[in-house]
N, C-alpha and C positions, 0 to 999 in steps of 0.2 A: 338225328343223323348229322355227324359231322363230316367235312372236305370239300369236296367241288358244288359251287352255289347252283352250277346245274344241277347236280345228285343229288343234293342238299332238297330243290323245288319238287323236285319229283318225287321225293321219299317223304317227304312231309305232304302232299298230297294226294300221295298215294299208301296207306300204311299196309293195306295189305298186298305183296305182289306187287312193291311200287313199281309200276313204271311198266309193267310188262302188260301188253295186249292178249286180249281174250280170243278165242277163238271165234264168238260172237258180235265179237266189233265188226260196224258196218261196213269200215276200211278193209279188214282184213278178209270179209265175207266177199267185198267188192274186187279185192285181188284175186283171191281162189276161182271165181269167176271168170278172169282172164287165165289167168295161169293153166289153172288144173280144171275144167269145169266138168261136172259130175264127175271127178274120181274120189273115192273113200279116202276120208284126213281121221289124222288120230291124231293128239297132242301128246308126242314126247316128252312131256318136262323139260323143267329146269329153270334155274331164277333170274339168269341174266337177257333173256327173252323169251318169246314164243317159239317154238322148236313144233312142226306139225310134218308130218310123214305123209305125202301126198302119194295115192298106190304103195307101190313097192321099192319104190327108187329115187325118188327125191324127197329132198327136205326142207321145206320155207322155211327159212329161220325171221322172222320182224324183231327187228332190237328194241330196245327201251329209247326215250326222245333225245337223249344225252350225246348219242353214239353217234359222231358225226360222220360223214360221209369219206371224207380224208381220212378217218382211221380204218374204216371196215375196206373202203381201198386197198391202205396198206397190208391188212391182215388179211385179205383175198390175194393178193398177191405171194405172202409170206409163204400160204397152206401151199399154197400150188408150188414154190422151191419145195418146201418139204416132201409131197408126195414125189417130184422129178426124182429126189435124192432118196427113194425109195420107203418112207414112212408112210403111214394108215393116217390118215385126215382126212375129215369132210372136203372131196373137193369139188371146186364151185361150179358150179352149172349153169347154163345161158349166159344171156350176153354182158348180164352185169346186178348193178343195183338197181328198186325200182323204190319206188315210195309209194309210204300206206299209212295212209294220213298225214300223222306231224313224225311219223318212222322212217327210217330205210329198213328195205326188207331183201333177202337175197335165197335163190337156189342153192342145191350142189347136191350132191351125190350122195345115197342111203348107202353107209354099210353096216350090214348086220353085224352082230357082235351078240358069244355067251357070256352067261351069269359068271362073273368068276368073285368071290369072297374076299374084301380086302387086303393084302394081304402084303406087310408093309416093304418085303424085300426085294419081292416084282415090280410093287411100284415105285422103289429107287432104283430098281434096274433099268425101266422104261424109260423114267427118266434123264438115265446118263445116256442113254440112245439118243434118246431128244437132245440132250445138250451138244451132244456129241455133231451132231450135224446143226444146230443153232448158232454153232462156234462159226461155220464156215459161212454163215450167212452174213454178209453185209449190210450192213441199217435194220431195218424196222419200222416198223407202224410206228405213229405219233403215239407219243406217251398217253394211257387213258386215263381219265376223268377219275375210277376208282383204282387206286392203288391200296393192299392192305399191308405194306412191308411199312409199319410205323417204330419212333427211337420211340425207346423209354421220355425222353422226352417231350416228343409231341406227346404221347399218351398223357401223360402229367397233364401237359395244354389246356386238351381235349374233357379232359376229368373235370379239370376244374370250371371248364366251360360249365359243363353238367351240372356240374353242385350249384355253380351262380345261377343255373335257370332252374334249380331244381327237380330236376330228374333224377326219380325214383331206385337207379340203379346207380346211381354213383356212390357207393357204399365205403365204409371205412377200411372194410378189408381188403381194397387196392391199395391202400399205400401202401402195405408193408412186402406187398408183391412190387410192385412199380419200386421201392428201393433195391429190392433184393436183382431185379433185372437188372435197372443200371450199372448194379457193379459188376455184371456179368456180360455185359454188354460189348459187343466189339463195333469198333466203327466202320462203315462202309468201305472207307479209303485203303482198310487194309484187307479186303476181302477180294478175289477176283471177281469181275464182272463179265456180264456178255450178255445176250437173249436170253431170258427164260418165259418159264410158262404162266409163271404167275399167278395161277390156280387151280394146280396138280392134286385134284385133289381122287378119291374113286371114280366117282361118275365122270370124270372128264378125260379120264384116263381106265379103256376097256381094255376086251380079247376079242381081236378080230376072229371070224371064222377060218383065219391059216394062222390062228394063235400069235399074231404078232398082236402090241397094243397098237391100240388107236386113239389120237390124242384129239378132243374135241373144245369146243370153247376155246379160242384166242382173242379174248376182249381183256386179256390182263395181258398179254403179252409184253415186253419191255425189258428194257437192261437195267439190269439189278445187280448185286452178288448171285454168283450162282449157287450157291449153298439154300437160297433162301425157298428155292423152289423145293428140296430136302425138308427144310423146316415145317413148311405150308403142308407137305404132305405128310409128315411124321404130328403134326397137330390133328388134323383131323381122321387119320386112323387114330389115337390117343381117343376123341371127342366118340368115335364110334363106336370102338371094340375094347375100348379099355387101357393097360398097362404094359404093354410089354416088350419091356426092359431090355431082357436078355436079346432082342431082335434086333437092336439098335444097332451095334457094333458089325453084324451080318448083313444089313441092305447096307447101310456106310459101303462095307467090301462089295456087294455086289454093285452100288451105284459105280462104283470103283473100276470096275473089271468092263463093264458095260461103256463107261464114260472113255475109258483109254487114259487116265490119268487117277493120283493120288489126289485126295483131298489138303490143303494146307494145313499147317498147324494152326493158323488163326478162324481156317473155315473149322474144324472141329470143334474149336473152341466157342463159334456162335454158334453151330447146329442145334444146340440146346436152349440156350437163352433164347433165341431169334423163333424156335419152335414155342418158346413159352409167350412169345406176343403176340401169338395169332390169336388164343381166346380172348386174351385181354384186350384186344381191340375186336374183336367183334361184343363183348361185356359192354365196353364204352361207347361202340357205336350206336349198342342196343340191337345187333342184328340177332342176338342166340332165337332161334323158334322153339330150343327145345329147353329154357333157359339161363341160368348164369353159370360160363365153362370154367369159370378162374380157379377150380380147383383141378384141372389139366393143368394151369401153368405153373401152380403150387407145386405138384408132384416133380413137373418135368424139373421145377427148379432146385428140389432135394436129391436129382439124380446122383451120385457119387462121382464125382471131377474124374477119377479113372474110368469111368465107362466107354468113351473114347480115346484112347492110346494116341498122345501128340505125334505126330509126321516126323520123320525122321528127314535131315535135309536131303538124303538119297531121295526120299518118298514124294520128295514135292514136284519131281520132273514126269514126266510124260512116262506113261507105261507099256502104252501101245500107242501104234498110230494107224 
């Protein structure tokens, strides 16, 4: 595991489900205790903590030991602007943080939500919802500890870290991916930024029961480009359901229509490349569970240059408001 010497300790000693608390932990048995005692817990999943369904209506979330107290502050605060401004988020319940062991652990509110099938045009539409009131938001949570929006560059870094300790997955058939990114590459500076989600991926992004989404997990939150939260999620629908191509072009428009503005011509132009680094950093970080994706970032990167139609300068200004 390579980035923050925090994440770093914990994933190296923890390999399976680094970092996340069990539902057995003495800590966490000792909280339920206070909190909830004798109500029915079920563990929701998920990898960036423990997520436990106490009854019908709340939800303990305990973090990993990383997540400091200043951030999940900031990101309790964030959820709750977004629901004022009418969005579906977990929102926080009781009077704050509590700690559970060497964790923070925190409440907030169950909303149920149906099964709905990935499906990649709804969730650029959701997305440009979120962005769309993200924009209005002022500051932000402190930057977190795992960021996954890596250049071609660090990746290289990072690589070569691998090869010198020799791990098993740094294979030869990244460089000629890692060249083929870089030239494709746009740089941050000319991409718009603001709040995003960070890790928009299915499961953190559902269907409320009044059909709106709900947007869960904000331990990536941060300003970014905003394009990159599109890429993040056009990666891992690729990683789940396969290739499809011809859909690209229609969430783009619907993130569009959703968001109240055009995409730039240089965000189009990294939607692609920027979507082909998310396998390759999870390859390198060594996170795949289901093994190595870099043939996701091979595909995305033989897409046809015309699959997105460059912004017209009319097309860069606001569409709605």
């Amino acid at each position: 595991m390579i980035g923050h010497p925090a994440v770093r300790h914990w994933y190296d000693t923890h390999p399976v489900r680094p970092g996340r608390a069990t539902v057995d932990d003495p800590a966490v048995l000792k909280l339920l205790d206070k909190v909830a005692p004798g109500v029915a817990v079920s563990d929701l999943g998920g990898g960036n903590g423990l997520n436990l369904l106490l009854g019908d209506d709340l939800v303990l979330r305990v973090h990993k030991p990383f997540i400091s107290r200043t951030r999940l502050v900031g990101e309790r605060e964030l959820r709750q602007k977004l629901a004022d401004q009418g969005l579906r988020v977990g929102v926080p319940a009781g009077d704050g943080l509590v700690r559970c062991g060497p964790r923070w652990a925190e409440l907030e509110r169950f909303v149920p939500t149906e099964y709905l099938e990935p499906d990649l045009a709804w969730l650029f539409a959701a997305i440009g919802r979120l962005h769309r009131v993200l924009a209005t938001v002022p500051g932000g949570p402190v930057r977190p500890k795992i960021v996954t929006l890596a250049s071609p560059q660090t990746l290289r870094r990072w690589l070569t870290t691998n090869r010198a300790a020799g791990h098993p997955g740094a294979v030869p058939e990244l460089d000629p991916i890692l060249r083929e990114l870089a030239q494709r590459w746009i740089p941050t500076d000319r991409l718009p930024h603001q709040l995003v989600h960070g890790d928009p991926h299915p499961d953190n992004v559902l269907l409320s029961l009044d059909h709106k989404p709900l947007y869960l997990d904000f331990g990536s939150i941060m300003s970014a480009p905003r394009v990159f939260d599109l890429s993040y999620a056009l990666a891992h629908v690729l990683i789940r359901l396969g290739q499809p191509r011809d859909e690209i072009p229609t969430a783009v428009r619907a993130y569009e229509e959703s968001a109240g503005w055009r995409l730039t011509a240089p965000e189009r132009a990294a939607l692609i490349p920027y979507a082909a680094s998310v396998p390759l950093y999870y390859d390198i970080c060594d996170w795949g569970d289901g093994g190595p994706f870099r043939d996701v970032s091979t595909w995305l990167l033989r897409l046809p240059a015309q699959l997105l139609v460059k912004a017209r300068p009319s097309e860069t200004r606001s569409i709605r408001r």
